[in-house]
N, C-alpha and C positions, 0 to 999 in steps of 0.2 A: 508582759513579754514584749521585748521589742520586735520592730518588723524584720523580715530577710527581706534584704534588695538582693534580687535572682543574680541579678547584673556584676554584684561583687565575688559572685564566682571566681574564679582562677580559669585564664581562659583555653585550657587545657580541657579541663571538665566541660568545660561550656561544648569546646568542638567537638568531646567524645557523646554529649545531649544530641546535638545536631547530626552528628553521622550515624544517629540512628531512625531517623526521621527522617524526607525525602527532599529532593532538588527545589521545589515548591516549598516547601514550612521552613526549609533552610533562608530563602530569600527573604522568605515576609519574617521570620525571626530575627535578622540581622537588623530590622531599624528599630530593636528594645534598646541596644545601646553600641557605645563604641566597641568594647569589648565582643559583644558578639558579634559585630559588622567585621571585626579583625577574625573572631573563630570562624566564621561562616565564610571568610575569603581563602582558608588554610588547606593545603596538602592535606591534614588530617582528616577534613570532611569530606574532601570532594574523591580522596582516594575510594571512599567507600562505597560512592556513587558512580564510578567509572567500573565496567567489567574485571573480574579478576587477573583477565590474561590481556588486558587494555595495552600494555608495553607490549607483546609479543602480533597484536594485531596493530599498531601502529608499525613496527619497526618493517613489518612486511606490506606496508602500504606502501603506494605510488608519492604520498605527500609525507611520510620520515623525515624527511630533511627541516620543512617548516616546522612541522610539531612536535618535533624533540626537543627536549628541555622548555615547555612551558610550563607556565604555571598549573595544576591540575584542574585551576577551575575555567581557566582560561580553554582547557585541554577539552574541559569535558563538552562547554559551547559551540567549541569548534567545528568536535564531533556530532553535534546536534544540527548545526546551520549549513555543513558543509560535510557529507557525504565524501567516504576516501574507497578508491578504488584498491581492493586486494585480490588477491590469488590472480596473479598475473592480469590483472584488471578484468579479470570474469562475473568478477562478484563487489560490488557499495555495502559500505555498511554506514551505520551513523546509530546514532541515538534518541529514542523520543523525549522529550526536552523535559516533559513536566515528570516523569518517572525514572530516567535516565537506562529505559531498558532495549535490548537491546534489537535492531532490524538490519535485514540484508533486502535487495535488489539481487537475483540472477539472473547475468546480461544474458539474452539469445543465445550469445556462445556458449555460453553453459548451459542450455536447453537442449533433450533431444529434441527433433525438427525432423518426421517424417521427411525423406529429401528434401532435407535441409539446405547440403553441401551437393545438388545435383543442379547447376545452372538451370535446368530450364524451367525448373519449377521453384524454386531459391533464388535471393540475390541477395548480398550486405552491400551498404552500402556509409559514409561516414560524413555525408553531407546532409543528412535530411532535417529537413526544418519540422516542429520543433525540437531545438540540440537534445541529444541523450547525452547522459553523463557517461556513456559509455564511446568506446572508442567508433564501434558500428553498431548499426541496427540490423535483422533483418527482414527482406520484402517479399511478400508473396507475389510471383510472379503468375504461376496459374495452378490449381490442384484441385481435385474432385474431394481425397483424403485429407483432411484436416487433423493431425493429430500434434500434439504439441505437449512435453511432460518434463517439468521440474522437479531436482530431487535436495531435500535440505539435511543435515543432519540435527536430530532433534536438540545437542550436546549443546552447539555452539548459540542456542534461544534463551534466553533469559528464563530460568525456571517458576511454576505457579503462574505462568499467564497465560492469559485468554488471546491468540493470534489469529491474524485474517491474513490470508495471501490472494494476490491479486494479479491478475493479468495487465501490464501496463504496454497501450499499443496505440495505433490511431492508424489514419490512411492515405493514401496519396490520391492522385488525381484521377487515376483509370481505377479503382475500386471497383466490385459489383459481386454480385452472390450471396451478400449475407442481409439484405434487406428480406424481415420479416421470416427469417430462419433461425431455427434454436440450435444452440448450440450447445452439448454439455460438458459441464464441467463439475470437477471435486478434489478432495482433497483425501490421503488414508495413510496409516502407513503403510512400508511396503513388506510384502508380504500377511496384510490384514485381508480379511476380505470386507472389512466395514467400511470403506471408502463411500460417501457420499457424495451420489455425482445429483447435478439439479440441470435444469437448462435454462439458458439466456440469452439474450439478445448483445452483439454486438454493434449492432448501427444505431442510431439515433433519429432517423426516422421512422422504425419501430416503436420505437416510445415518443417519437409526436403525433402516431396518428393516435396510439391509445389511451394517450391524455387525453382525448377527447372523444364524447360520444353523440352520436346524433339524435336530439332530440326528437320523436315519432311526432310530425306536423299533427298540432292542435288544432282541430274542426272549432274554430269560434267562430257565431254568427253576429253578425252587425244588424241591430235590429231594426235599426234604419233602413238596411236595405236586405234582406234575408240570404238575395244570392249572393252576398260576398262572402266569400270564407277570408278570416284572418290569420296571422301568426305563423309566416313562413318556419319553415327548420333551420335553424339557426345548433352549429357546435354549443355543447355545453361542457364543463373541462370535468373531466374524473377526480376524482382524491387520488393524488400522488402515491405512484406506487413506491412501498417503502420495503419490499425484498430483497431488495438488492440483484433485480434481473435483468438489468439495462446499465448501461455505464455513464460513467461521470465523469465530469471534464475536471483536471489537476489543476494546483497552479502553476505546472508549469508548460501547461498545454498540452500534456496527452491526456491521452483517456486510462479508463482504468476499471474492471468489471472483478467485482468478488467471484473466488473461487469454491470459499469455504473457510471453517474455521474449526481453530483447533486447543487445546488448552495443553503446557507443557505442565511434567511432572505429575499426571493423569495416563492411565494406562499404558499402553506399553512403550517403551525409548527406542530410536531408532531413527533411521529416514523415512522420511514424510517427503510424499509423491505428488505432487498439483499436476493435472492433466484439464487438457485445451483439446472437445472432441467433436469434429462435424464430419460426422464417417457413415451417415447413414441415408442424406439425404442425395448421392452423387453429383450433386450440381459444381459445375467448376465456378472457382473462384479465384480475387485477383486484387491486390491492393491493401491486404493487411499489412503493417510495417510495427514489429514487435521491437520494444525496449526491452523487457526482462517478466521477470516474475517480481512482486516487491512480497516479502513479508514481515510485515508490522504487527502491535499490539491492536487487539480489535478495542478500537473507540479512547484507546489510550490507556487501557486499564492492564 
């Protein structure tokens, strides 16, 4: 019997192989041959890989202009490397790169914000280093209530995934309040009562003193000389906590604290609520400067 070279497919077949297969086995599939380097760069593939209503969420972005009529594959990168501002630039959306599914950012404005919009406890402002891709951030200026609460519709998330939303924020220079104070948060839908709220830490001083613990001074005798005690107390570092209750630095310089997470196309559809809560400990506070909420695929999957 003689061999099949896969490769002399027709490369029609080949593209409709590939569109059913992901952004990742499409790349590394494409260096079997010419033919498939040419199906795997086509409309036909990459349409499959971009959201169904991809033309109706570009045309209402801020960047329409540039990425109308590209190439789809060209389309779909873009939206992976470069986040486009929609719904009157309230809301980022993009794509994760190795799955092509889909994530929003929503910016502060789109947050309720316990006096939010009351200057004296509220500020936005559109200067603060590091840039948001948002047009403003906002700043806490001073509040004892802390509440903060995102709302997504489950419709527009890429179905069958597993997602984490996350609070994306950092601090200016007069900050203070939340050193060594929990803070809770969760995520449910709305109207559920199954909402899991956890608590966490927002500063990072919090999690530098508890990376480390203090070794209890070891009584070692020198028997040389009996009265010396050896082995002052010396820091010893803890195993790195791995719950996700302290935040982590981006790359693109905020910070960013899990809320919770949640699986679409599993129980019931609807809007799904992330809430930011520190309403029990009264202490005033001053210095939080929020980007948005971001909600991604948890770990990419």
């Amino acid at each position: 019997m003689a061999e099949f070279d896969i490769s002399e497919l027709p490369e029609g077949c080949i593209a409709n192989v590939l569109s059913l297969t992901s952004p990742r086995d499409t790349g590394r599939l494409s260096s079997i041959s010419a033919t498939f380097r040419s199906a795997a760069d086509s409309d036909a593939v990459w349409r499959h890989f971009l959201p169904p209503d991809y033309e109706s969420i570009v045309a209402h972005s801020s960047d329409s202009s540039s990425l109308h009529g590209l190439p789809l594959k060209e389309l779909y990168f873009r939206l992976c490397t470069n986040p486009i501002l929609i719904d009157e630039g309230r809301k980022s959306f993009w794509l994760d790169k190795w799955s092509g599914k889909q994530c929003y950012m929503l910016s502060a404005r789109d947050l309720f914000i316990v006096w939010g919009d009351t200057p004296r406890y509220w500020g936005w402002t559109s200067s603060f280093n590091p840039k948001s891709r948002f047009p403003e951030v906002a700043v806490l200026l001073a509040v004892c209530w802390l509440e903060i609460r995102g709302k997504i519709n489950v419709a527009v998330l890429s179905p069958s995934t597993r997602y984490a939303a996350y609070l994306v924020f950092s601090y200016d220079e007069m900050a203070y309040g939340f050193d060594n104070r929990p803070v809770e948060v969760g995520v449910g839908f709305v109207g559920s009562e199954e909402s899991r709220m956890r608590s966490v830490y927002l500063d990072m001083e919090t999690r530098q003193r508890q990376r480390y613990q203090i070794v209890p001074r070891i009584r070692r005798f020198n028997f040389s000389n009996p009265s010396r005690i050896l082995g002052p107390a010396t820091p010893s570092p803890r195993q790195e906590d791995d719950r996700g209750e302290y935040p982590k630095e981006r790359s693109d310089k905020w910070w960013e604290i899990e809320l919770g997470e949640f699986t679409t196309g599993e129980g019931p559809e609807g809007e799904l609520e992330m809430s930011v809560l520190e309403v029990k400990g009264g202490g005033w506070k001053k210095g939080l400067v929020i980007q948005g909420i971001e909600i991604r695929p948890k770990d990419g999957k």
